[in-house]
DSSP file (Angstrom, degrees, kcal/mol; ACC not computed):
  #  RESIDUE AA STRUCTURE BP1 BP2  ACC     N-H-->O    O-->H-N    N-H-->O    O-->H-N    TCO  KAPPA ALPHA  PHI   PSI    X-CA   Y-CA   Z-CA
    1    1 A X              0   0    0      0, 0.0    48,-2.5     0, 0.0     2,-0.4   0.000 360.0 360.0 360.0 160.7   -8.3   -1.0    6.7
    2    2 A X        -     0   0    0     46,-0.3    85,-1.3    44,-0.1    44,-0.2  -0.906 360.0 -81.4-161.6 130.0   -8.3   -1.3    3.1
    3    3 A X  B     -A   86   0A   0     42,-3.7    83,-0.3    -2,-0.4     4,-0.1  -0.103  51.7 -98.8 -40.6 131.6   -7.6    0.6   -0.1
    4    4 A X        -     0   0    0     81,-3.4     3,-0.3     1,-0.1     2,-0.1  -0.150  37.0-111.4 -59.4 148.5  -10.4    3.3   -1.8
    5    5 A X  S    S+     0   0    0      1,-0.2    -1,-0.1    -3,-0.1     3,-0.0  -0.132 102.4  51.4 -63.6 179.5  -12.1    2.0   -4.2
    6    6 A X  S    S+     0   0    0     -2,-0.1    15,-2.7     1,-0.1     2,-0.3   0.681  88.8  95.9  45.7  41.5  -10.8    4.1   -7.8
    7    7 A X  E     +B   20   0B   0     -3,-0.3     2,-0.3    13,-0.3    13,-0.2  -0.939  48.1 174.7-137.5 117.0   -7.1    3.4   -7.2
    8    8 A X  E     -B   19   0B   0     11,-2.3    11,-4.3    -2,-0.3     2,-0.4  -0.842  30.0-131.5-116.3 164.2   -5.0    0.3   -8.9
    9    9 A X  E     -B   18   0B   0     -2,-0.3     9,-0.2     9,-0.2     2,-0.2  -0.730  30.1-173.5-106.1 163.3   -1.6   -0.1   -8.6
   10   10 A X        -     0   0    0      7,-4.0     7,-0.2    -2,-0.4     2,-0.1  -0.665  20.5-126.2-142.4 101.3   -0.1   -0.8  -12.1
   11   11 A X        +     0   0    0     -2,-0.2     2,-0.6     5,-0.1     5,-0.2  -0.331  28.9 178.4 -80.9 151.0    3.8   -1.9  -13.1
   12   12 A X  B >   -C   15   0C   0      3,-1.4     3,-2.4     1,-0.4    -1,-0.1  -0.954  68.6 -18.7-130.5 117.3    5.3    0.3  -15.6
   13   13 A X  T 3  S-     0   0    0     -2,-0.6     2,-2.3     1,-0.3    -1,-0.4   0.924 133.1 -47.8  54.2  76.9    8.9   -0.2  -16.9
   14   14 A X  T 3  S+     0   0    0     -3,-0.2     2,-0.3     1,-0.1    -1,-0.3   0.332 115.2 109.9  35.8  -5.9    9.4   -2.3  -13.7
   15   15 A X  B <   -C   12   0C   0     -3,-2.4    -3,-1.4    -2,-2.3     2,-0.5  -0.709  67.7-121.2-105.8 161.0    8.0    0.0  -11.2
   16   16 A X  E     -D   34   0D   0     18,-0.5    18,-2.1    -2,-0.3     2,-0.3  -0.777  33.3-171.2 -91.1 131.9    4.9   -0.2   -9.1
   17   17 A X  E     -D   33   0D   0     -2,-0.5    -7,-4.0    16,-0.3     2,-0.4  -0.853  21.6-143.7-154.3 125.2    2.4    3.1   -9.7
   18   18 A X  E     -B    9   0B   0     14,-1.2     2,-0.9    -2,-0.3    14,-0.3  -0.894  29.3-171.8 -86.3 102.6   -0.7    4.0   -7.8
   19   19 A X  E     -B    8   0B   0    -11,-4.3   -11,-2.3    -2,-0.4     2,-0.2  -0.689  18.5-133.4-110.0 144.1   -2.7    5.3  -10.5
   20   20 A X  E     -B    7   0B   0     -2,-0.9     2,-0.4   -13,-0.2   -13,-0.3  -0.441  21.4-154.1 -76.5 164.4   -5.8    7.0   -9.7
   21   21 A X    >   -     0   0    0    -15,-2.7     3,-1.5    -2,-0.2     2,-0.6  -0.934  53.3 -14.1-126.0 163.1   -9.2    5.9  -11.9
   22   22 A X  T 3  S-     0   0    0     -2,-0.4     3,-0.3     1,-0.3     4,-0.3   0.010 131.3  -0.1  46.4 -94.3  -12.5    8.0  -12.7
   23   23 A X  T >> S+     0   0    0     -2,-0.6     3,-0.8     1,-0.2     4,-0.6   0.778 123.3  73.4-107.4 -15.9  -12.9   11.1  -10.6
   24   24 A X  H <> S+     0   0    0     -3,-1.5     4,-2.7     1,-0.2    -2,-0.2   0.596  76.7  70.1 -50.8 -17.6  -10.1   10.6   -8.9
   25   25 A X  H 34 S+     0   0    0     -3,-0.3    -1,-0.2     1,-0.2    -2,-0.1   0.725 100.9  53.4 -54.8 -34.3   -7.9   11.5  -11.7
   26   26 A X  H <4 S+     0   0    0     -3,-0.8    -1,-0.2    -4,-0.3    -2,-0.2   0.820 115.7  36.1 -73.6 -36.8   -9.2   15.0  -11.0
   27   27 A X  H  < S+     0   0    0     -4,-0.6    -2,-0.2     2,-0.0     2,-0.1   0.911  89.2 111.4 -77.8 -43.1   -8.2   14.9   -7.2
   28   28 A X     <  +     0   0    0     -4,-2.7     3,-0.1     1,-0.1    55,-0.0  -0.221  43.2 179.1 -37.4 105.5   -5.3   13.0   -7.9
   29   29 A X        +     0   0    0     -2,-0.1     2,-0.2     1,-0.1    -1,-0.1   0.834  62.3  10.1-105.8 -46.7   -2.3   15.4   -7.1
   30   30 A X  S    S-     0   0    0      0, 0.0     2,-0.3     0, 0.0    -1,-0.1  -0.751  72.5-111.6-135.7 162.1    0.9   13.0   -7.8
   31   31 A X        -     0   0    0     -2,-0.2     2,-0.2   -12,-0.1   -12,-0.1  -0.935  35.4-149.2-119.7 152.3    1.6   10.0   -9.2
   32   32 A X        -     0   0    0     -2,-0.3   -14,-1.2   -14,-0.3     2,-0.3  -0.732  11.3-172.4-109.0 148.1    2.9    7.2   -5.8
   33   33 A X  E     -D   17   0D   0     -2,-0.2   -16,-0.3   -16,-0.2     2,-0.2  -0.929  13.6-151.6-128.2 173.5    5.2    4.7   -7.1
   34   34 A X  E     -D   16   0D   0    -18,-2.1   -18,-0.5    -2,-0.3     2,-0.1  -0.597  20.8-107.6-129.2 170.1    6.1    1.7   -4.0
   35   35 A X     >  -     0   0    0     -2,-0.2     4,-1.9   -20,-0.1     5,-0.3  -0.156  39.1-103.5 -99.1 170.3    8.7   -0.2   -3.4
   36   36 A X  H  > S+     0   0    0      1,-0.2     4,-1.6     2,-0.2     5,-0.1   0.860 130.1  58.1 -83.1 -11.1    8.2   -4.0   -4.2
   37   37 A X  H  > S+     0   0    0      2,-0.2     4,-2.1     1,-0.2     5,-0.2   0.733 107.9  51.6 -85.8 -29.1    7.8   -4.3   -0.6
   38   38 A X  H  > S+     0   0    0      1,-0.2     4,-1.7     2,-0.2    -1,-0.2   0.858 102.6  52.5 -68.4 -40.5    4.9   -1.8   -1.1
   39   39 A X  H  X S+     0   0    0     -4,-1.9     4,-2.0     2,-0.2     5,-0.3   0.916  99.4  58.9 -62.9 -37.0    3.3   -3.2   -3.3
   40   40 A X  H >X S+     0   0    0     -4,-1.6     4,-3.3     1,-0.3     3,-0.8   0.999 112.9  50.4 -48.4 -56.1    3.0   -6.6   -1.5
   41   41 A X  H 3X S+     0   0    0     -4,-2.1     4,-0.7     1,-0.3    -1,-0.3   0.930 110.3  46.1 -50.6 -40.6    1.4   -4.3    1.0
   42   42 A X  H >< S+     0   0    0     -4,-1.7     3,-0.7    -5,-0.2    -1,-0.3   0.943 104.5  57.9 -62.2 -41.8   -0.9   -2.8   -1.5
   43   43 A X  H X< S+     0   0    0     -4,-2.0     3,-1.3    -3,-0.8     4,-0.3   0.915 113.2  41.6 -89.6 -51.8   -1.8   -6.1   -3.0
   44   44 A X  H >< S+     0   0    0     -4,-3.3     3,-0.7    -5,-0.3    -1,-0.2   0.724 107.5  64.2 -79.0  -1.7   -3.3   -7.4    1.0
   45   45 A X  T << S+     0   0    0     -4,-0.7   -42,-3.7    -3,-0.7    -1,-0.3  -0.032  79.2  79.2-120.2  43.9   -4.8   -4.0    1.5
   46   46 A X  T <  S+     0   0    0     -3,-1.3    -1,-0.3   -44,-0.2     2,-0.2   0.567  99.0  44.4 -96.0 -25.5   -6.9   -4.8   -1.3
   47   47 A X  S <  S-     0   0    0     -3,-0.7     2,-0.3    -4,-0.3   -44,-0.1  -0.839 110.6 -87.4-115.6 135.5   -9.0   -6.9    1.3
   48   48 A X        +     0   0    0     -2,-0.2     2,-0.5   -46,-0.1   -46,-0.3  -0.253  63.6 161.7 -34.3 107.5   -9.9   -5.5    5.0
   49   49 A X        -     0   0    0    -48,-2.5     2,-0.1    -2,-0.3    -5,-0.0  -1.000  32.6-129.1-138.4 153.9   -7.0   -6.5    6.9
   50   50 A X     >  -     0   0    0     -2,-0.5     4,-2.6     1,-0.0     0, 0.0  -0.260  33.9 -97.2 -69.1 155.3   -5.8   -5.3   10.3
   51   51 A X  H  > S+     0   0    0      2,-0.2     4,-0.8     1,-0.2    23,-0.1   0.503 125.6  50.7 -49.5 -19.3   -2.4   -4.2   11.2
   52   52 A X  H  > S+     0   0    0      2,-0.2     4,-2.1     3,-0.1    -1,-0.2   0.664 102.1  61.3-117.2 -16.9   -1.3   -7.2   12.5
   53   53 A X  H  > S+     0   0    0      2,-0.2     4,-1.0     1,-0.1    -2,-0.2   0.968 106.3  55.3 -61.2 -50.5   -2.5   -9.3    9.2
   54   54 A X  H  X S+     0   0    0     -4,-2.6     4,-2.1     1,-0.2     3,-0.4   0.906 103.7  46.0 -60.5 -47.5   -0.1   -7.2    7.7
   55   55 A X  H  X S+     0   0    0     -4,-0.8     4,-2.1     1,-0.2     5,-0.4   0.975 113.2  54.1 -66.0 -45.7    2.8   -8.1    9.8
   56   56 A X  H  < S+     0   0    0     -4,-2.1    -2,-0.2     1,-0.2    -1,-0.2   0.728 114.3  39.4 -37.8 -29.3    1.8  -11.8    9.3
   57   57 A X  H  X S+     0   0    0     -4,-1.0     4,-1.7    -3,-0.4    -1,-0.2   0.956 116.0  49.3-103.1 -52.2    1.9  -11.6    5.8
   58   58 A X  H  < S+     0   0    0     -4,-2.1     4,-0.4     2,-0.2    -2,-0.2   0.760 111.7  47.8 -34.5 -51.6    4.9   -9.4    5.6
   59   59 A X  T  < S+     0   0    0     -4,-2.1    -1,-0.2    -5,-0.3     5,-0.2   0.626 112.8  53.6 -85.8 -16.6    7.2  -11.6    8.0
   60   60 A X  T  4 S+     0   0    0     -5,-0.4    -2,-0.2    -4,-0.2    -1,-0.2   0.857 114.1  39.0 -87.3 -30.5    6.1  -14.8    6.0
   61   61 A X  S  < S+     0   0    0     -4,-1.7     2,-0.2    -5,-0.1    -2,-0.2   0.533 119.7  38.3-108.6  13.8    7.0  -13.4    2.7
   62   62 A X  S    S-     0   0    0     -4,-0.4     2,-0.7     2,-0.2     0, 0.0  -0.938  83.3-116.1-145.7 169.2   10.4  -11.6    3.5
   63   63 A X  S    S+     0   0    0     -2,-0.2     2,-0.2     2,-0.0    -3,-0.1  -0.918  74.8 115.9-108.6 117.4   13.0  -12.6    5.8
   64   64 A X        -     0   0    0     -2,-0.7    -2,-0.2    -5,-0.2     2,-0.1  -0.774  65.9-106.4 177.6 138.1   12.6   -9.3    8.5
   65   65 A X     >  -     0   0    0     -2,-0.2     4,-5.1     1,-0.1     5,-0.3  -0.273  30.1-101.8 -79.4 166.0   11.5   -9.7   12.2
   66   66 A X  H  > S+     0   0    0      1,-0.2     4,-1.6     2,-0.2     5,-0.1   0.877 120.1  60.6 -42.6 -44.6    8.0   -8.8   13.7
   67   67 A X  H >> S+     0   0    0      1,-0.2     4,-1.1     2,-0.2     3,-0.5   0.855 105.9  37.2 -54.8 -59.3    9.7   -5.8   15.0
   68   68 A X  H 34 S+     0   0    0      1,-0.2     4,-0.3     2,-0.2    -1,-0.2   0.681 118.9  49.8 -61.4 -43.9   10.9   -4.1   12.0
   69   69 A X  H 3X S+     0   0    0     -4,-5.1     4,-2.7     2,-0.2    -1,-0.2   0.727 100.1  61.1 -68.9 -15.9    8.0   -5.0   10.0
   70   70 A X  H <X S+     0   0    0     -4,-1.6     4,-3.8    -3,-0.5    -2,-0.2   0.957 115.8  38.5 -77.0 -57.5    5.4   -3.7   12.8
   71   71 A X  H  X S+     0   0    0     -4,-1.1     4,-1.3     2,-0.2    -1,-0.3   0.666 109.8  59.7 -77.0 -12.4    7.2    0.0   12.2
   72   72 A X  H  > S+     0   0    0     -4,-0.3     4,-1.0    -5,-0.2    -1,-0.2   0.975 114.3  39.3 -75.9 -45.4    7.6   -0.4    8.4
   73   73 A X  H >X S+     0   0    0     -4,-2.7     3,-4.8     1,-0.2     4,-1.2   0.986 107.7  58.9 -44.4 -80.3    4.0   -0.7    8.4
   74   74 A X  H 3X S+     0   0    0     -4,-3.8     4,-1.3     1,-0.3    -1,-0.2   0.717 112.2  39.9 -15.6 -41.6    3.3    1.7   10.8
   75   75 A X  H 3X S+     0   0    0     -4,-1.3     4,-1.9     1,-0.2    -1,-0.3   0.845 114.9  55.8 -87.0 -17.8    5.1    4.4    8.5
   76   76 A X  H <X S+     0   0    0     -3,-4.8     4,-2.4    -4,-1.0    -1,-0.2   0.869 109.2  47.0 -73.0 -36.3    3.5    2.9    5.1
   77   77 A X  H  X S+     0   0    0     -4,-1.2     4,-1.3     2,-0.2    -1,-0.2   0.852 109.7  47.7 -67.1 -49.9    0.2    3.3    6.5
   78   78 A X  H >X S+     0   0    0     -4,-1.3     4,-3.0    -5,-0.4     3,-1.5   0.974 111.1  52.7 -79.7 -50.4    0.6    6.8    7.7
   79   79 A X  H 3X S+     0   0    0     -4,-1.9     4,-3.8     2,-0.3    -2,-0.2   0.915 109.4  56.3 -33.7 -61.5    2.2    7.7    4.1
   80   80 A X  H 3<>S+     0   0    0     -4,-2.4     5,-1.5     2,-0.2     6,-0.5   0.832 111.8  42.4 -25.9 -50.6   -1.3    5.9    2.9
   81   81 A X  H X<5S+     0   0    0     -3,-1.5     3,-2.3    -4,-1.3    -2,-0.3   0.993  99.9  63.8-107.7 -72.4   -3.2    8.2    4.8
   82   82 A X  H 3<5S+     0   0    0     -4,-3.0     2,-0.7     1,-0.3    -1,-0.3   0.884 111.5  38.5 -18.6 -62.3   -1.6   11.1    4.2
   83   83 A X  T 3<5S-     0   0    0     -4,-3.8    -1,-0.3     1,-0.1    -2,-0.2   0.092 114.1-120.1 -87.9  44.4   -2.6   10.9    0.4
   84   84 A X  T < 5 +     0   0    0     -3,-2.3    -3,-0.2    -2,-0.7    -2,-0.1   0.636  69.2 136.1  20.3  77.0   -6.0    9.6    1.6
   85   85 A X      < +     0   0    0     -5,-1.5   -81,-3.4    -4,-0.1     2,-0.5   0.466  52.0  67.3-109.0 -35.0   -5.9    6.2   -0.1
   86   86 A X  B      A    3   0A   0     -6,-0.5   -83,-0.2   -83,-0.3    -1,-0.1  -0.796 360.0 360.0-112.6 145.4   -7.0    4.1    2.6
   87   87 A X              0   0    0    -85,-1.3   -84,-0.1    -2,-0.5    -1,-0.1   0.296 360.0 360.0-100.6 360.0  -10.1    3.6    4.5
């Protein structure tokens, strides 16, 4: 899975902002802002990666077991997909 194309994340005044680009602006309902922990996730799902790339990546660059990260994903993901961001 991986992020649509015509979406960057952007920080503004210290937060991280999913801002839509081109004809997405139009579609674009809300503006998402993440967590920094979101963003990290945003930033690997910039590239194809699996669910379990994401827990690798997650559990190396924050101190949280496999367990906890496996469902943090899980619920980031679903959030993703709700505002049809990901592919």
């Amino acid at each position: 899975m991986k992020i649509k194309e015509g979406f960057v994340l952007k920080a503004v005044a210290g937060s991280h902002l999913v801002v839509p680009l081109g004809s997405h602006v139009v579609d674009f309902a809300s503006i998402i802002k993440l967590s920094d922990t979101g963003a990290f996730l945003w930033a690997q799902l910039n590239d194809d990666k699996t669910k379990e790339d994401l827990v690798t990546a997650l559990t190396a660059e924050y101190d949280v077991d496999t367990d906890t990260a496996s469902k943090d994903i899980d619920k980031f993901i679903q959030k993703l997909k709700e505002a049809d961001l990901i592919e």
